[in-house]
MDAnalysis code that builds the backbone (N, CA, C; Angstrom):
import MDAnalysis as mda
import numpy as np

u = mda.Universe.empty(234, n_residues=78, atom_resindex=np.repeat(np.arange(78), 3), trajectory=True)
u.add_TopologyAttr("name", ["N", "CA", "C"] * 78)
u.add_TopologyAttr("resid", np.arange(1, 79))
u.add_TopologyAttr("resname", ["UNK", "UNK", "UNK", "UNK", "UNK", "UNK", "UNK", "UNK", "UNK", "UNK", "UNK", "UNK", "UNK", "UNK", "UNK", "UNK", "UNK", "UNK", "UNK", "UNK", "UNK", "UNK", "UNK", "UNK", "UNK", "UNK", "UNK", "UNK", "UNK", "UNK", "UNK", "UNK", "UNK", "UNK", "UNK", "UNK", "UNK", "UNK", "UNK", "UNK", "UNK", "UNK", "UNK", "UNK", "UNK", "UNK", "UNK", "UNK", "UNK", "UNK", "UNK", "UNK", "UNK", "UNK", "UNK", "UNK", "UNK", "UNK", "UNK", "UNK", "UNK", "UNK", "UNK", "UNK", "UNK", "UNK", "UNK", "UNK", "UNK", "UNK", "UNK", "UNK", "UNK", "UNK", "UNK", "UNK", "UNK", "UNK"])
u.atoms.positions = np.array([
    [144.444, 107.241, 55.972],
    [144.491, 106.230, 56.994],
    [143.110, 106.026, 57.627],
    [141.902, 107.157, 57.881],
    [140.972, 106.731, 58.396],
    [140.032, 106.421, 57.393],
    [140.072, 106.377, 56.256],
    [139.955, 105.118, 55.231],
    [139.906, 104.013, 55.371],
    [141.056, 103.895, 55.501],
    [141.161, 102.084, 55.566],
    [140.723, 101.433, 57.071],
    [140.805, 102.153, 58.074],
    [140.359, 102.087, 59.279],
    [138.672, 102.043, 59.417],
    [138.149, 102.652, 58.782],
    [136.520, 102.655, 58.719],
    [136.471, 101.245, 57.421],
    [137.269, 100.826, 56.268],
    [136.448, 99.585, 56.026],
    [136.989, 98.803, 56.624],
    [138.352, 98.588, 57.675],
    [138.525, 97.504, 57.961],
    [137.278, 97.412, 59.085],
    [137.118, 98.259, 59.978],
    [135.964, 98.526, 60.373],
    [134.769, 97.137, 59.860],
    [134.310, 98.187, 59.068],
    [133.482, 97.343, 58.266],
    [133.128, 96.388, 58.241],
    [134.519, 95.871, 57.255],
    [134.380, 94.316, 57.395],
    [134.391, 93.243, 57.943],
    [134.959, 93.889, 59.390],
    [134.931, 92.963, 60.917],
    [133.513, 93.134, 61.390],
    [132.611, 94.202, 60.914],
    [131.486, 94.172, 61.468],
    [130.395, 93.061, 60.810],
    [130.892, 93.071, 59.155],
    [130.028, 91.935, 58.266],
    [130.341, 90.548, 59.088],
    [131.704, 90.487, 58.931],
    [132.330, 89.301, 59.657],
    [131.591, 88.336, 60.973],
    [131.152, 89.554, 61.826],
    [130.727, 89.499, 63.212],
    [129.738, 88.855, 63.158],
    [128.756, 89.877, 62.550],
    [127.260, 89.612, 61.945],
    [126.728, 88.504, 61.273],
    [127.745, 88.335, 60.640],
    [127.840, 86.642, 60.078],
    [128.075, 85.746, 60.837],
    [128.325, 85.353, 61.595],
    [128.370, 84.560, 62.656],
    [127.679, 84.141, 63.772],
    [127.002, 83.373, 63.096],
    [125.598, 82.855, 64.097],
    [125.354, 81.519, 63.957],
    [124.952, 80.660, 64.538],
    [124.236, 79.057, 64.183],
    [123.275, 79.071, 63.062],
    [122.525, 80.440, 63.328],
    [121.058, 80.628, 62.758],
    [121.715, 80.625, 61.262],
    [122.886, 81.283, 60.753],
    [123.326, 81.820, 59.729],
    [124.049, 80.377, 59.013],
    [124.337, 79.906, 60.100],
    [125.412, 78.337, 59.681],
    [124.375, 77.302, 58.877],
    [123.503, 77.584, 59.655],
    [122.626, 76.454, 59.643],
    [121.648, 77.158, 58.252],
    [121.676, 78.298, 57.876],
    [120.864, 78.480, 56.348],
    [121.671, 78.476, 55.157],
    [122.973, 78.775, 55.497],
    [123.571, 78.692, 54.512],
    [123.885, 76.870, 53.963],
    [124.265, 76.153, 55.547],
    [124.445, 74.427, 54.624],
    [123.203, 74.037, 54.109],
    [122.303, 74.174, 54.504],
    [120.815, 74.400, 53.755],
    [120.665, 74.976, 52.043],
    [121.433, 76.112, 51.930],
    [120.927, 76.392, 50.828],
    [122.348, 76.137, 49.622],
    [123.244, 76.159, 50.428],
    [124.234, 75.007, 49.595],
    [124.290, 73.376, 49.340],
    [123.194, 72.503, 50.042],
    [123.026, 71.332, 50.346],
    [122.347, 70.980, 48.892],
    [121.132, 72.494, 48.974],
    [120.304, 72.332, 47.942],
    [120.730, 72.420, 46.615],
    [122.114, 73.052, 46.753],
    [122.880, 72.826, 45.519],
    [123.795, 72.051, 44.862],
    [124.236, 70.997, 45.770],
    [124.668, 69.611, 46.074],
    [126.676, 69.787, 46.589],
    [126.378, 71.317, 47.600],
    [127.738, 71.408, 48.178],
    [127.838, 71.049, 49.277],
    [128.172, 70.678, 50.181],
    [128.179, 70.887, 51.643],
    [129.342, 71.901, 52.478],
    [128.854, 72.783, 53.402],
    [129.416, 73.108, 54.311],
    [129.900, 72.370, 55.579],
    [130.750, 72.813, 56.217],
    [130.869, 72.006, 57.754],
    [131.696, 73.117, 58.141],
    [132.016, 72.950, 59.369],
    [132.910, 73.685, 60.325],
    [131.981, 73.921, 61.642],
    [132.846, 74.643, 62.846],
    [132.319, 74.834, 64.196],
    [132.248, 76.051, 64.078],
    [131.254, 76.241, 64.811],
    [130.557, 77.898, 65.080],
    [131.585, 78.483, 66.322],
    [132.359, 77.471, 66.791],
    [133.071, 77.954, 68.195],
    [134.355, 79.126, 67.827],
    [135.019, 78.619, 65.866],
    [135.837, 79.626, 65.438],
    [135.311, 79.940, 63.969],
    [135.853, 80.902, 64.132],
    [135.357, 82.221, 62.894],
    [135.776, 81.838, 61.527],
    [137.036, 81.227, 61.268],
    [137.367, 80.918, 60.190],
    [138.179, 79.136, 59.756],
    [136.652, 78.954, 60.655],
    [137.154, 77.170, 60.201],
    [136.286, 76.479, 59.216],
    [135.555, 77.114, 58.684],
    [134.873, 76.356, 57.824],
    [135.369, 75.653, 56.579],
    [134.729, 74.745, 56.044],
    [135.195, 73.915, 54.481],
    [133.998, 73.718, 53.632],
    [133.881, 74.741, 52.641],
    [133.458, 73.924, 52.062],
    [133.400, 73.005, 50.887],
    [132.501, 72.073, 50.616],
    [132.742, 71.042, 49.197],
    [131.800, 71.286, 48.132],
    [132.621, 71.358, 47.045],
    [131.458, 71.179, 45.870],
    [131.223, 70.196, 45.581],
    [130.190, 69.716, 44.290],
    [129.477, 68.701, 44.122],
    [130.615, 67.388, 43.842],
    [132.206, 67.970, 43.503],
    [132.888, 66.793, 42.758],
    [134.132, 66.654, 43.994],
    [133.800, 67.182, 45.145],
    [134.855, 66.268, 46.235],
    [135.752, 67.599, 46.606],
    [135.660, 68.829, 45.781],
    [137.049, 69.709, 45.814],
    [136.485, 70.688, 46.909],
    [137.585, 70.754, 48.021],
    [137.149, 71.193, 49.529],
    [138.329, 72.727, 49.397],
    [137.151, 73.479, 49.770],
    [137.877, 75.615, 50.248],
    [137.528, 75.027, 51.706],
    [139.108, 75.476, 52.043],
    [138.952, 75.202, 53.876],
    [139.509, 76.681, 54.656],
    [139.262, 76.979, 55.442],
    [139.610, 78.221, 56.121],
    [138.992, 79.389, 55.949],
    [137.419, 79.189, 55.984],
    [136.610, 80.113, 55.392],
    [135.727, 80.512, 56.492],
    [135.492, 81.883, 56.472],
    [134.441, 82.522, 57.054],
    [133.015, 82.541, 57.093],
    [131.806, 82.536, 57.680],
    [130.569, 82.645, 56.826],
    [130.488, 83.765, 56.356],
    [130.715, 84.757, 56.326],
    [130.294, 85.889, 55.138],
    [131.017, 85.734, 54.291],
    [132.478, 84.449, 53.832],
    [133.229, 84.478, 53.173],
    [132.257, 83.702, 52.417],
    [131.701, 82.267, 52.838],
    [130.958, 81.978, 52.551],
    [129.620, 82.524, 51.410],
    [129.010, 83.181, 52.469],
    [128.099, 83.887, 52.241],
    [128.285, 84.689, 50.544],
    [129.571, 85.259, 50.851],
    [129.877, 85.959, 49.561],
    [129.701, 85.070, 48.570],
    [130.693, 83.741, 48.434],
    [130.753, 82.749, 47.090],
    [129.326, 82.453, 46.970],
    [128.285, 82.164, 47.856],
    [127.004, 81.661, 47.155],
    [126.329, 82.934, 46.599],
    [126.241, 83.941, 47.312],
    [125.689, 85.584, 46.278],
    [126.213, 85.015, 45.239],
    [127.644, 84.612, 44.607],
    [128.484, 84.700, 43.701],
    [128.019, 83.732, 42.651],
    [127.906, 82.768, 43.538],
    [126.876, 81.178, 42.196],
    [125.458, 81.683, 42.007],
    [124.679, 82.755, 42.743],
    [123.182, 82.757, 42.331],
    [123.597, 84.154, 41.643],
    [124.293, 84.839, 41.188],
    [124.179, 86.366, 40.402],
    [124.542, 85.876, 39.103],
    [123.424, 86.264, 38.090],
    [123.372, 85.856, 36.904],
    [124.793, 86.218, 36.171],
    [125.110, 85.300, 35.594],
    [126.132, 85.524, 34.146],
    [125.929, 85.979, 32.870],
    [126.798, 87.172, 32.751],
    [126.459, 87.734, 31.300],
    [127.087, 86.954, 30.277],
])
């Protein structure tokens, strides 16, 4: 039990940490540059949407959720 208690831990702390304007504002930046857009309000944690290049919208997203899928498009494919 204090397992799962230290990563839930954790991951509320990535969560936290992720959550900034400064962070909002580099990530639609460096997804823009990839022809996705982000949007959502910095006022809640898990309102974001975002779009890929062909219209298809992930809504109810976090920025480190975020954060994760673009690590995920720039880590090379074997």
């Amino acid at each position: 039990m204090d397992e799962i208690r230290l990563e839930a831990a954790a991951l509320l702390e990535r969560h936290a940490k992720a959550h900034t304007q400064q962070n909002l504002d580099r990530l639609q930046r460096e997804l823009a540059g990839r022809g996705w857009k982000l949007t959502g309000t910095i006022r809640r944690k898990s309102a974001f949407t975002l779009t890929d290049p062909n219209g298809t919208k992930i809504s109810g997203l976090s920025l480190a959720s975020v954060e994760g899928l673009l690590a995920e498009m720039l880590s090379p494919k074997p």
